[in-house]
Structure formats: C-alpha cells, structure tokens
N, C-alpha and C positions, 0 to 999 in steps of 0.2 A: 267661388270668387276668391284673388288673392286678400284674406283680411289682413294689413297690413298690421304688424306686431314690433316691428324696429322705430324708435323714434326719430330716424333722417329720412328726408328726401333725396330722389335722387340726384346726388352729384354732391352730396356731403362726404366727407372723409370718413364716418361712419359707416357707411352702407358701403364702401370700396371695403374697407378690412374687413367686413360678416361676410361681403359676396365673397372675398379671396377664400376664406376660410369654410365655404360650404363645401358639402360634400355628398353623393346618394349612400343612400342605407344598402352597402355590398349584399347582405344576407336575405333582405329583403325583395331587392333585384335575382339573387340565386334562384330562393324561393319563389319566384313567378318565372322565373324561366325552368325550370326543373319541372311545374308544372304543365307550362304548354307544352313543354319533347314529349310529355304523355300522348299528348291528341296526336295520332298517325307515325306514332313509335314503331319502329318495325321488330325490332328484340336485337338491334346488332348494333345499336349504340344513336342508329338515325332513326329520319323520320319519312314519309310519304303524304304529304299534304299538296296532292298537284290541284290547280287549280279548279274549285268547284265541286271538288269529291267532296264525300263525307267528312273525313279527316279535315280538311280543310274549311268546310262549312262551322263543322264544329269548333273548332281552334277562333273561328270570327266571334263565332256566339260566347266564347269562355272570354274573350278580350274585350267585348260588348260588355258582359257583367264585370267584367274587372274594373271597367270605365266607371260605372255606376256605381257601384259598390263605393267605389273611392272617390263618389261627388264631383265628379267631373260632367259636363256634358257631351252626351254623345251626339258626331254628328255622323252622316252617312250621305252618300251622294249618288246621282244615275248611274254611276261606273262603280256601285260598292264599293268604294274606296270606305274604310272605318277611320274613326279617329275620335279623339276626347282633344277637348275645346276648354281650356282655362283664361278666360278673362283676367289679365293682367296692369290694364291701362282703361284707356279712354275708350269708350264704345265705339268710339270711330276711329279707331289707333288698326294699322294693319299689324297681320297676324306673322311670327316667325314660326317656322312649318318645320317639323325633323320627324323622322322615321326611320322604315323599311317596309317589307312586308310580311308576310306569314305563308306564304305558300313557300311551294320546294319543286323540286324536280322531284321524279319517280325515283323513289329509294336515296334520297340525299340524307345531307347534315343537320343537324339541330341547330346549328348557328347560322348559317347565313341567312340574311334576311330578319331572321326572329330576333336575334341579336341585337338590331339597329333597332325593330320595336321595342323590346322590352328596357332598351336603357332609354331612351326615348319619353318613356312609360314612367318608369323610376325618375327620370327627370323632374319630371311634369310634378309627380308627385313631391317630391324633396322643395319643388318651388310653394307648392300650393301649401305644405306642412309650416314651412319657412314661411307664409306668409307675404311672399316678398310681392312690390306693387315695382310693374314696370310701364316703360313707354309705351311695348308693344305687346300684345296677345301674345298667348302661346298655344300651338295645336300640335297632339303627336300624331302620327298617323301609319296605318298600316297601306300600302295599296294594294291592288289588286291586280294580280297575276304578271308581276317582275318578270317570273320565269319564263313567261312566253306560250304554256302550253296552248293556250287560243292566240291572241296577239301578244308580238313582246312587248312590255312597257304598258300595257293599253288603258290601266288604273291611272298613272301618273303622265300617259300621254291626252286622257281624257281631261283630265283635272286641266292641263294646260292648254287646250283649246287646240292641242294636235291632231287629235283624231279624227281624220276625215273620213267621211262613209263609202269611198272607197278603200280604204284598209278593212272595213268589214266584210268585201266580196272574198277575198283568199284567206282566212285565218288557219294556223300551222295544222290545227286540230278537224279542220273542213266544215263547211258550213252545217250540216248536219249538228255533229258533236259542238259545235258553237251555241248554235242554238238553244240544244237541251240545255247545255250548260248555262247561260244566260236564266232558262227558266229555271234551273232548281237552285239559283242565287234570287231570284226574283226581279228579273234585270229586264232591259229590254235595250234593243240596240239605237231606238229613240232616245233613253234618256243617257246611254254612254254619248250621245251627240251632243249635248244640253248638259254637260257637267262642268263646264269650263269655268275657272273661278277668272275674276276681273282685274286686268293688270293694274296692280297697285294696292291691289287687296293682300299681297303675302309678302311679305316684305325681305325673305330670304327665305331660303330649304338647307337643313344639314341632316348629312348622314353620318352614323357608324356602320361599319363594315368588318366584316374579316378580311384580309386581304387577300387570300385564296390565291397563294404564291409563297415563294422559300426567302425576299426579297430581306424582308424588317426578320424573319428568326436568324440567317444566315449572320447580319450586320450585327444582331443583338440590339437593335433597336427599340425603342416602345411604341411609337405612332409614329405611322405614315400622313402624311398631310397631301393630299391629294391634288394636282394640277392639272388635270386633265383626263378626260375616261373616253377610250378611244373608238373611231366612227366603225360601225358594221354594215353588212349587207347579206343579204340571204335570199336564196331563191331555190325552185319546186321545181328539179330537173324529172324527165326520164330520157332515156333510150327504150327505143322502138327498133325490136329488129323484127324475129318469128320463131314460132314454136318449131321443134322437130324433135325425132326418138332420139332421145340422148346416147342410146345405143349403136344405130343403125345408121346416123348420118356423121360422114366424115369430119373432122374438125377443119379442115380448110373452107366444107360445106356449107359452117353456119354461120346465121344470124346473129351472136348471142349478145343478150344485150346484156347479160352479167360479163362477158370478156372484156365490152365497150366500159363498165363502171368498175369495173377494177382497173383496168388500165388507167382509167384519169385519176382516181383516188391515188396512187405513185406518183402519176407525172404531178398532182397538184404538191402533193409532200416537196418534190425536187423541183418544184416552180419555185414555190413561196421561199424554201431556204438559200437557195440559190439567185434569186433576185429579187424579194423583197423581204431581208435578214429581220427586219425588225415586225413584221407584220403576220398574221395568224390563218390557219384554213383548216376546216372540218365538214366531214360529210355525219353526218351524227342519225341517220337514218336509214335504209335501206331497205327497199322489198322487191322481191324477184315476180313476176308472173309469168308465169298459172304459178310456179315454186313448189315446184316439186321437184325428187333427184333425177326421176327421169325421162326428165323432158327440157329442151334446149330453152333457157328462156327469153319471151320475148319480150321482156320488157322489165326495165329497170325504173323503179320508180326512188328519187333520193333530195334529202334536202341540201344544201351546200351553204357554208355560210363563211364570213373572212370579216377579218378584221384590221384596222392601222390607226395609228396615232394621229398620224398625218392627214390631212381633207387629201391633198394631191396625189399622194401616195396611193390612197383608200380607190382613189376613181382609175389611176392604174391597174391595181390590183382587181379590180372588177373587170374591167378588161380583159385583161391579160386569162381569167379562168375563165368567161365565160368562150373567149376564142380558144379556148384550149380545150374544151367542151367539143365545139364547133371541130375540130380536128380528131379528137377520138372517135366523132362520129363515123365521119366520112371514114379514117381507119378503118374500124370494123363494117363498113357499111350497113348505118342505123343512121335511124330518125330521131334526133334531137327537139323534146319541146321544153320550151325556158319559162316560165311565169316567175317573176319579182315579187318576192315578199315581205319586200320594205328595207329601207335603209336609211341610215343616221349617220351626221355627221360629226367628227372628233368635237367633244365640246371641253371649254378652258373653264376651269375653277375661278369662283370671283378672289381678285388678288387679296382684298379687305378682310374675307373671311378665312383665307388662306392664315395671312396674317395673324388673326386675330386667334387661330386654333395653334401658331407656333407660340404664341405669348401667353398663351394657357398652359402650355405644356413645361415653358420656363416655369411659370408659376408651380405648378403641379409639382416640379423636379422632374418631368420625364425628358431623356431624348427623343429628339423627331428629325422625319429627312422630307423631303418632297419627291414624289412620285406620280409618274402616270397609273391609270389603271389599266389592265388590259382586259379588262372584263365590263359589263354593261352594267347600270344601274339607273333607278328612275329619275334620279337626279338629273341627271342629263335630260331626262324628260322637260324639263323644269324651265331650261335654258329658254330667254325671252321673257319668259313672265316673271322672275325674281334671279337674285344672285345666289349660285349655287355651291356647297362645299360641303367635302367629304374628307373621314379619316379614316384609316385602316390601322387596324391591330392584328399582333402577327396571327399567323393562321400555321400551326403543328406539321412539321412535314409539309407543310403549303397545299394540305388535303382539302378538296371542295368537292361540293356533290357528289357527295359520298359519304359512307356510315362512319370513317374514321375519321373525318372533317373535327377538329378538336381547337379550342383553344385555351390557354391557362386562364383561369377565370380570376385570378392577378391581373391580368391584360384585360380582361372584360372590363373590370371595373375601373381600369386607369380611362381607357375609350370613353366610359359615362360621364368618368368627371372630367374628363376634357369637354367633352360637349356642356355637359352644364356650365363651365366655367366660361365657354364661349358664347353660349345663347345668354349668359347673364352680362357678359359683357356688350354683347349687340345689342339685347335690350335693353340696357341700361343707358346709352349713349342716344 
C-alpha cells in the first residue's frame, strides 16, 4: 500500500515540487536488470528467452519473487500475463498500466522488452518507497509473448478483449507446439479467451522501449516520444511444385519451388522500394522439402510479413504481395497456398500522453523529437480499451534482436524517469 509520508494532498504546491523532484534508484534498477540477462544468457552479450522455454519460464518465476519480495501484489491472468499491483488511490480508482515483456527472439538482446519491465518495476518501487497516494492505481506488467513465437501480441491482445478463438487455429509456432507450450505455462486456450480486463478499468498504458533504429543516436537526441506504431500483416505461404533428381532432370524441366521463393523474396525487395518507399517486407522463414541437395524441391514452405504506417497504404501493400505471389507462381508453374496470420492496424498515440511524456522531458532537462515506430509493440494492443503511449531511447548502432543490441545505461535511466515523472503526472491529475 502507498503509506502516504508527504504532508499535501493532491493538488497542493507541496507535492508538485517532491513529484518534480523524484527520481528511480539507477543502481538499483542496474542491479535487477544485470540479474534477469542471467536467465537465458547466451555468453555473447544476449539472451534466449522465446516464449514458454525454460529461460523464459524461469525469468517469470525470478520477477514473480522480485514482486513479492518487494510487497507488492502479485497478480497473473488466463494469458500469464505477470504483473505487481500497487494500490495507490481509492479501491475503485482505475488502474494506470506500464510495462514490457520478458521474452525475446531466439538468440536476441537483453534490452528489448526486459528494459520496459524493469524500469517499470523500479518505478513502482520508487512510488511505493516515496510513499506517495495518488488518484489512480498502479500496475507494472510483463506480457506474454510480444515476440510472436505462438501469436503475436497474444498476452496484451488477450488482456484487451482481442483475442478471438479464431487466432488460435494458425499460431506461427503450429498448433501442436502451441499447445505443449500453453501446458508447460499452465495455460489453457479457454482462459486466454476470458482474460479480458473491463473498459474503464485501466485508465491508460506506457511503455519504454529501445528504439531498435539509428534514428534518436544519429540526431543525438535523448527520447523519442512516440505517435504512432505501424499496421502489419503476415501470412503462411508455400509453393507447390515436384520433386526430381537434381542431377538428371534439366532445369528448363523443373518444378522447383525453391526457384518460385527466391524469385519473389527479389521481386518483393524491388516491390516495397520502388513503390511503397516508406513501408517494410520480410520473409523471416524458410524451408525447402523433402531438402535435401539432391533432390528438386517441391515445395517451399515460408512466412511473409510487411508493414506501413499508413491503414491505406498497409492494405495496398497486402495486395500488391500477395498478387505478386500469385505471379511467381504461375512463372515457375507452382501451386501457391496463402493462409493469414493476422494483421493490425496503424495505431496513433494518445495526444494527452504524448504530451505529458514531452513536458517531462523539459522538466528532466532531456531533449525529445516525435516519432513513428516501425516496429510492433503490445501497446498498440491496448488501443480501444485505454489511451496509449510510448518512449524510445536510443538503441547503439540501432542493433535489435541480436546479442550486440546495447544501450548506455545513462539512457536507460533518463527513459525511467521520464516515465515516472509521467505516470506521476497522470496520476496525480
């Protein structure tokens, strides 16, 4: 509970100069992040915590005690989503929500994601040590599996009443690996349906973030203040052609449905640059069968995913690849099959807390610019059920998902007290 230790209330001139003046404990926040890059440390600087492995189980259960440990409550939901829950206000006061998560990609960074928990975390704490009584609750949270390896978003698309039980028929990882995975979290794909919190109950979501781009080091800026994180789409192609002796049958002769996926993996490069400059495409997958050297193959199996800023843009560009698809086929003469596996639309930062994170940053003494993201995050999850906002701090060589993913931890901890300086502003109003 916050025991209130300041003698103002809020909206006295007293509690404006303590709040300006507060600050997280940097050394303390170090120390809990140097600890968790332990759990699924690879030895080259990252970490491996995909979602549902060991590493990553573990890393829940070490932030679970760290909840407790530091008298907070813990709470946990049908989508594991983790988080600590400080009563700040009136029992019936909604709650302001800030996080990340803890998972990673296969052999990624110690920052991303963990970063936005742990100041989060340090947050919460600095409030609770502080004493301080606000309007509204405070909850930090971790969600579950940002990254995608079953569904993307599916922690903080669950929490938000998105998750429909048709996104559980295709998950990236196939239903099979879904499953187990579900069971060795102790989940069940019933209560990811039934996790949904009550519009009106969270009163707003902030992230921090690396920015996982060259954008804020180049400028030499301190925080990005974020306006928007832009729409994606993804889908579970193959090419179907036929096997033959790789030796023996002419190349005019075949089938191959590896000539059909490499040909469109070029043409989509010189699609996207050449008519939609500002928008993204990657095939981040690939398997050949039977896949072996010597044999023709028949069948390419790959995931495809793209991205824009724009809603209008975004539904061009799905277009324009999946008929592009549709022509590499016919090309090589293959069988093209397409399954969807899901897509979002560009969503906008709430302007209020836009705001509120650039008047922090005066206060702070940092510079700040506004920026798109072009990368995903669960916030956007968020969108509809509270107002949403995000920061970014610079990210080294603009490295992400990946073991040299760095940032000055000078920047880590301006990110922290920008958000505290913001959620104590929000709350406090």
């Amino acid at each position: 509970m916050c025991n209130k230790r300041y003698d103002w209330e809020i909206g006295d001139p007293g509690m404006t100069e303590s709040l300006l003046n507060l600050r997280v404990n940097p050394d303390r926040m170090l120390a809990a992040f140097d600890q968790l890059a332990l759990t699924g440390a690879t030895g080259d600087g990252g970490v491996s915590r995909v979602t549902f492995s060991d590493p990553h189980l573990q890393a829940r259960k070490w932030f679970r005690e760290q909840i407790e440990r530091s008298g907070f409550e813990f709470r946990t939901d049908g989508a594991g989503n983790h988080s600590a829950f400080l009563p700040c206000g009136d029992k019936k006061a909604s709650t302001l929500l800030f996080g990340s998560h803890l998972d990673s990609v296969p052999n990624g960074g110690r920052f991303d994601g963990a970063l936005g928990v742990m100041a989060a975390f340090e947050v919460l704490r600095t409030v609770k040590e502080n004493g301080i009584s606000l309007k509204l609750n405070l909850e930090a949270i971790d969600f579950t599996d940002e990254e995608g390896t079953h569904l993307s978003l599916f922690g903080s698309s669950a929490l938000s009443g998105h998750l429909r039980p048709e996104d559980l028929k295709n998950p990236y990882s196939g239903r099979e690996n879904f499953a187990a995975g579900l069971a060795r979290a102790g989940l069940t794909e019933e209560g990811l349906l039934r996790s949904g919190r009550a519009k009106g109950s969270i009163a707003g979501y902030l992230e921090v973030h690396i920015e996982q781009g060259k954008r804020l080091e180049r400028a030499g800026i301190d925080i990005g203040v974020v306006s928007a994180i832009v729409g994606y789409g993804s889908y579970r192609m193959s090419y179907v052609g036929r096997a033959d002796h790789a030796g023996s049958t002419a190349m005019e002769d075949r089938l191959d449905a590896g000539q059909g996926v490499a040909a469109f993996i070029l043409a989509v490069r010189e699609a996207v640059m050449h008519e939609f400059p500002n928008c993204v495409a990657n095939i981040g997958r690939l398997e050949f069968v039977p896949g072996a050297s010597n044999i023709v193959p028949a069948r390419a199996d790959f995931l495809l995913e793209f991205r824009s800023p724009d809603e209008k843009q975004l539904l061009q560009l799905d277009t324009a690849l999946v008929e592009l698809a549709h022509q590499k086929a016919k090309q090589f003469g293959l069988k093209l099959t397409v399954k969807p596996l899901g897509k979002h639309k560009p969503n906008l930062m709430s302007i209020e807390i836009q705001q509120a994170f650039q008047k922090s940053c005066l206060g702070l003494g940092l510079s700040s610019t506004v920026l798109a993201s072009g990368a995903i995050h669960d916030a956007q999850s968020l969108v509809g059920l509270c107002p949403i906002g995000m920061i970014f701090v610079p990210s080294v060589d603009g490295a992400s998902h990946a073991p040299r993913e760095f940032t000055q931890w000078d920047d880590c901890v301006n990110g922290a007290n920008v958000l505290l300086q913001t959620i104590l502003t929000l709350a406090a109003n």
